[in-house]
C-alpha positions in Angstrom: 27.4 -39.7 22.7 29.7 -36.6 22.5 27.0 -34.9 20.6 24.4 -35.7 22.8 26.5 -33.9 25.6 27.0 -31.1 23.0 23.7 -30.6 22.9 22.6 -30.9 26.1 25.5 -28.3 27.3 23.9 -25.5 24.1 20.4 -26.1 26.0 21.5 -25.6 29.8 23.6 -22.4 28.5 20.8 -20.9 26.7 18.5 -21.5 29.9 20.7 -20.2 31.6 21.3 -16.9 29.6 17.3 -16.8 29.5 16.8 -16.9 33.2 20.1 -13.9 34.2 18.2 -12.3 31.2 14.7 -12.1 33.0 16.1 -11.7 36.7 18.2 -8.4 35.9 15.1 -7.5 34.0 12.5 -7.8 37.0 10.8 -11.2 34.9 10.3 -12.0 31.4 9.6 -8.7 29.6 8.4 -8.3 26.0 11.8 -7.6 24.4 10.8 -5.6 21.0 13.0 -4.2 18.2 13.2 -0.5 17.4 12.8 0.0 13.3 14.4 3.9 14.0 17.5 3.0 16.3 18.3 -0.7 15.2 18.5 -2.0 18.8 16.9 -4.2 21.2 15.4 -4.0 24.5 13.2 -4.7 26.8 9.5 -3.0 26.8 8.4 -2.9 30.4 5.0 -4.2 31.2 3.3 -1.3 32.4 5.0 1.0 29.4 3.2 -1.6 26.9 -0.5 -1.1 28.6 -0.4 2.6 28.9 -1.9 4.3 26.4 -1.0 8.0 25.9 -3.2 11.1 24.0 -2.0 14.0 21.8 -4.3 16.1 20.4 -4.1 19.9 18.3 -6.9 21.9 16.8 -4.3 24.2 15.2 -4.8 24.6 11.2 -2.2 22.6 8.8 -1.9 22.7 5.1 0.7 19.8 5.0 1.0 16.1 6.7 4.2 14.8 7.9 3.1 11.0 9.5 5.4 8.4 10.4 4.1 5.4 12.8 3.2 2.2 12.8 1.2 -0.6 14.3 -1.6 2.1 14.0 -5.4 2.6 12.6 -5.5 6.0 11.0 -8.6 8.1 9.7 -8.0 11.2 7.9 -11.7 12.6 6.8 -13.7 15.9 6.1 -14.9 17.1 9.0 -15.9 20.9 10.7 -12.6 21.9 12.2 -8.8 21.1 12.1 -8.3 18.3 14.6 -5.9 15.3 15.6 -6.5 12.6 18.5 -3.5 10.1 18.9 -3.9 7.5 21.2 -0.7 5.4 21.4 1.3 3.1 24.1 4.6 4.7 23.0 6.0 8.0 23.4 5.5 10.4 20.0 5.4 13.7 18.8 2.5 15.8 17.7 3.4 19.5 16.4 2.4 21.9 13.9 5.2 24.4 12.7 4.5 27.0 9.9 1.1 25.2 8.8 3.2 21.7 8.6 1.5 19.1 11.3 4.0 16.7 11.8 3.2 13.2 13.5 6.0 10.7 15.0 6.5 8.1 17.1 9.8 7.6 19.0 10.1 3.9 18.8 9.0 2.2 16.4 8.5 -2.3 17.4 8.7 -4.6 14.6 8.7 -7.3 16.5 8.2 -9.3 20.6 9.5 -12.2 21.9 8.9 -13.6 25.2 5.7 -11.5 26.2 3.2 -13.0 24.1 0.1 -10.3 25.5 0.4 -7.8 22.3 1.2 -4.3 22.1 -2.0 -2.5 21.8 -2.6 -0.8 18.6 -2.5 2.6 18.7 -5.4 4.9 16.8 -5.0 8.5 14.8 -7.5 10.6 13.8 -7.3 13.7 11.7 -10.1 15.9 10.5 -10.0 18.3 7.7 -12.7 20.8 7.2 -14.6 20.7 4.7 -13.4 22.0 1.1 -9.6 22.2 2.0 -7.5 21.1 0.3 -4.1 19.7 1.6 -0.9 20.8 -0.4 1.5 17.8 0.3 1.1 14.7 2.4 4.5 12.1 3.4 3.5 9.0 5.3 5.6 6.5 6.2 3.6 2.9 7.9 4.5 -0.3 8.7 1.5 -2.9 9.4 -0.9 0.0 9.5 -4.8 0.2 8.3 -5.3 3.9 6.8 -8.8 5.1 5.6 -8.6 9.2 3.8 -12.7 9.9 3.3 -13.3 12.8 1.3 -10.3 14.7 0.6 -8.4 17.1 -1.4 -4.8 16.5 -2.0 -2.5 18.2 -4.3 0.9 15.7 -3.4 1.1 12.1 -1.4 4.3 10.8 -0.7 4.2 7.1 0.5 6.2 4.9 1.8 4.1 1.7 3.1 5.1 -1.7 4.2 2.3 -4.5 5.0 -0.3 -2.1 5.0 -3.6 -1.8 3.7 -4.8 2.0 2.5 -8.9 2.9 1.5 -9.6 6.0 -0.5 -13.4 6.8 -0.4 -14.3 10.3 -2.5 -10.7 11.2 -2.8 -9.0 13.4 -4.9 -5.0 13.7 -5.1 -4.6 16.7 -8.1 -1.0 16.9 -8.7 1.3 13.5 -7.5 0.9 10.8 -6.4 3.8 8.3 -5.4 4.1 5.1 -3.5 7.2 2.7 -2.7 5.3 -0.4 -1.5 5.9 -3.6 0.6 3.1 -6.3 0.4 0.0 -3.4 0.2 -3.0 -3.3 -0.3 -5.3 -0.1 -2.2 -9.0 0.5 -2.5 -10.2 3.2 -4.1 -13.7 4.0 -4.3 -15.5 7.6 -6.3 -11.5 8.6 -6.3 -9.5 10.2 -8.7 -6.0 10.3 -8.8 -3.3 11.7 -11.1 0.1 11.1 -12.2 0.8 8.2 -9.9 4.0 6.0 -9.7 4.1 3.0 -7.5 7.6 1.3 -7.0 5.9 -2.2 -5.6 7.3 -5.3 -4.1 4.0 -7.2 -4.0 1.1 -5.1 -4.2 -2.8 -5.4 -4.8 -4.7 -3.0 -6.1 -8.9 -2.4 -6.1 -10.7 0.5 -7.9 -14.5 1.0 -8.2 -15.9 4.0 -10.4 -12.6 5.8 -10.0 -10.2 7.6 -12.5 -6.4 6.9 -12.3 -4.7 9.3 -15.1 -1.0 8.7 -16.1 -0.4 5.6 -13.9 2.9 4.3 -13.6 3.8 0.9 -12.5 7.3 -0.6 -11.6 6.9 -4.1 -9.9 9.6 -6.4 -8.2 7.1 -9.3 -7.3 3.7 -10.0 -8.1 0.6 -7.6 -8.6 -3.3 -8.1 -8.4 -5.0 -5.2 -10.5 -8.6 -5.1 -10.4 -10.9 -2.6 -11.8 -14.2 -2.1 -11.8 -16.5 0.8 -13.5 -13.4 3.1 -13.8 -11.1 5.0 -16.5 -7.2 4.4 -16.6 -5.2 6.8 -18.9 -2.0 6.4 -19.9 -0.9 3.0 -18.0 2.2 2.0 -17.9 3.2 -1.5 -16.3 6.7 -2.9 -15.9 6.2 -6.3 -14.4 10.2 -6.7 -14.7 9.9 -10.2 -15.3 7.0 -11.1 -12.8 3.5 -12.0 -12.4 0.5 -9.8 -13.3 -3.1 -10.4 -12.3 -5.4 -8.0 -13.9 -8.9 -7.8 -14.4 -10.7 -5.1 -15.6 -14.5 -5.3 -16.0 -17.1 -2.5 -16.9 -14.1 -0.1 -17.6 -12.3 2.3 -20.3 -8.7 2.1 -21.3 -8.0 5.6 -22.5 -5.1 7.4 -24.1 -1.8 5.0 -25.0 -1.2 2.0 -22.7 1.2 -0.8 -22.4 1.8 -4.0 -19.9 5.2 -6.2 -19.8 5.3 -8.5 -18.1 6.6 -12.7 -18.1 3.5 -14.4 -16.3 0.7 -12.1 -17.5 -3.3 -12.7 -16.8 -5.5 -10.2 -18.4 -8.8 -10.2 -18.1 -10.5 -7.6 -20.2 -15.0 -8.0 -19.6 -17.1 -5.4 -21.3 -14.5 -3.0 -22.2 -14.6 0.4 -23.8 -14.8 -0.5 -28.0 -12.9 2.4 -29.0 -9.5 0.4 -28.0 -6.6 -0.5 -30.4 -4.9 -4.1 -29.1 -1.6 -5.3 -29.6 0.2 -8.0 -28.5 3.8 -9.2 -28.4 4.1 -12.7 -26.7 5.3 -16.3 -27.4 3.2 -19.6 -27.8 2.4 -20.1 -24.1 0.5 -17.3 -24.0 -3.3 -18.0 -25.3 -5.7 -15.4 -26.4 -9.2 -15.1 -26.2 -11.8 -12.5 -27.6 -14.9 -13.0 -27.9 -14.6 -16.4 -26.3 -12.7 -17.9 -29.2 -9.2 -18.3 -29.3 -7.8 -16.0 -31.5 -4.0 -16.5 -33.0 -3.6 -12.3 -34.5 -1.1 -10.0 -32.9 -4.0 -6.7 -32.8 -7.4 -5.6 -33.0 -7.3 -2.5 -34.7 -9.8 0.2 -34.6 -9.0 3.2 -36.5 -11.6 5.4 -35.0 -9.7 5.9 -32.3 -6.4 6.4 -30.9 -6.7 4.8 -27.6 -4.3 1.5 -27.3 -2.9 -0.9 -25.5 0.3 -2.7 -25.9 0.8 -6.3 -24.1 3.9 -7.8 -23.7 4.6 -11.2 -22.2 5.9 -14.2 -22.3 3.2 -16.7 -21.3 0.0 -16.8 -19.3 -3.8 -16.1 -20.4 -5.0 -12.5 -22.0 -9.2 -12.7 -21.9 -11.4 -10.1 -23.9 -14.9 -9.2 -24.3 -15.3 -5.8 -25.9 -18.3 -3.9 -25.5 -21.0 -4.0 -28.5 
């Protein structure tokens, strides 16, 4: 019985709370959580419906973008431009060729206004044959398209995301620290690339990734179609790996370790030396037999690939 009071006293006292909360607050207000500051408060209806523009036409040779809750496009176009349509307040500047993009609050989340924050859009063109020197982004739940580009550097840091690279090109540096993303690349090429991942996918068709490192906390999904990786280097640290390459080249020295490794290797380049270090839960098949060696050795060539893992499946079908 004395709990049942209990109880009934925690529910009248948070009813309570609620109700002082809304009346000083003109009504129940989404209440949202600023990433930037730490704190919480209330978003006032008319501030979450109003969408406001920034726009430059002034050149650039380097990206500074930090938002979120945001479709970007960054393309080739005719001219230097930017259009950022956004309900929250933000800055849009370009300072000694640097365009630097920011919003001043940046939600996470909203409780108690369940009409959602509209998402807010950026645009940025790039005029044809330029090529940017360095870009830093830094999203959280954001959808980001680049459509043929030049970039020397990219700087990412990315959480629930999902990023499309369609006729890209990033010369120099590429590096990632990645929460739950997602990548596409498409006619890309990218070189010396590091991605510190939590859980991360990763899609490439007739692209080139060259000196590709990968350090992984949680689980990856790796597939690869009609492309060339050089130089792979996967640390599953312990994790799950999911990787399927079809219709592509392993070039230059190569090596996966991981625990929980499946490898799917269809009509791959013949000119590939395989070794594997693993234990007797992990089954091997080439050719469609099951085959019980630790390599395939071709000494034509000096391309290779190490494996490391612990169990799992590792599928091959070389090319004729």
């Amino acid at each position: 019985m004395k709990k049942y009071y209990f109880t009934l006293f925690i529910v009248l006292f948070m009813g309570i709370l609620f109700g002082l909360f809304g009346y000083f607050n003109h009504g129940f207000q989404p209440v949202v959580g600023d990433t930037i500051l730490g704190s919480v408060h209330v978003l006032r209806h008319e501030d979450s419906k109003q969408m406001h523009t920034y726009q430059t036409k002034q050149p650039f040779k380097a990206l500074t973008i930090f938002v979120d809750q945001t479709d970007i496009l960054i393309k080739q176009g005719s001219q230097y431009s930017v259009n950022f349509e956004t309900n929250q307040k933000a800055t849009v500047k370009v300072n000694d060729q640097q365009l630097e993009i920011k919003q001043k609050a940046r939600y996470n989340f909203q409780m108690f206004y369940f009409p959602v924050i509209k998402k807010s859009t950026l645009t940025i063109t790039i005029p044809n044959l330029t090529t940017i020197d360095k870009l830093n982004l830094s999203i959280e739940n954001c959808r980001v398209r680049f459509d043929h580009l030049n970039l020397k550097k990219a700087y990412l840091n990315t959480s629930n995301s999902q990023l499309t690279f369609n006729q890209t090109k990033i010369l120099d540096k590429f590096h990632t620290n990645d929460q739950e993303g997602n990548y596409k690349l498409a006619n890309s090429e990218f070189h010396n690339i590091k991605f510190n991942s939590d859980s991360t996918n990763i899609d490439t068709n007739h692209s080139k990734m060259i000196n590709l490192g990968i350090d992984l906390e949680d689980k990856l999904k790796f597939n690869s179609e009609y492309s060339e990786l050089t130089n792979l280097n996967l640390e599953a640290n312990g994790n799950t790996t999911n990787y399927k390459m079809h219709n592509s080249k392993l070039l230059g020295n190569n090596k996966i370790n991981g625990d929980e490794t499946y490898l799917d290797l269809i009509h791959i380049n013949q000119d590939l030396n395989l070794k594997f270090t693993r234990d007797e839960n992990t089954s091997i098949l080439y050719n469609n037999s099951n085959y019980k060696g630790d390599s395939l050795v071709n000494k034509s060539t000096t391309n290779s690939l190490k494996t490391i893992s612990n169990s799992g499946q590792i599928k091959i079908i070389k090319l004729k």
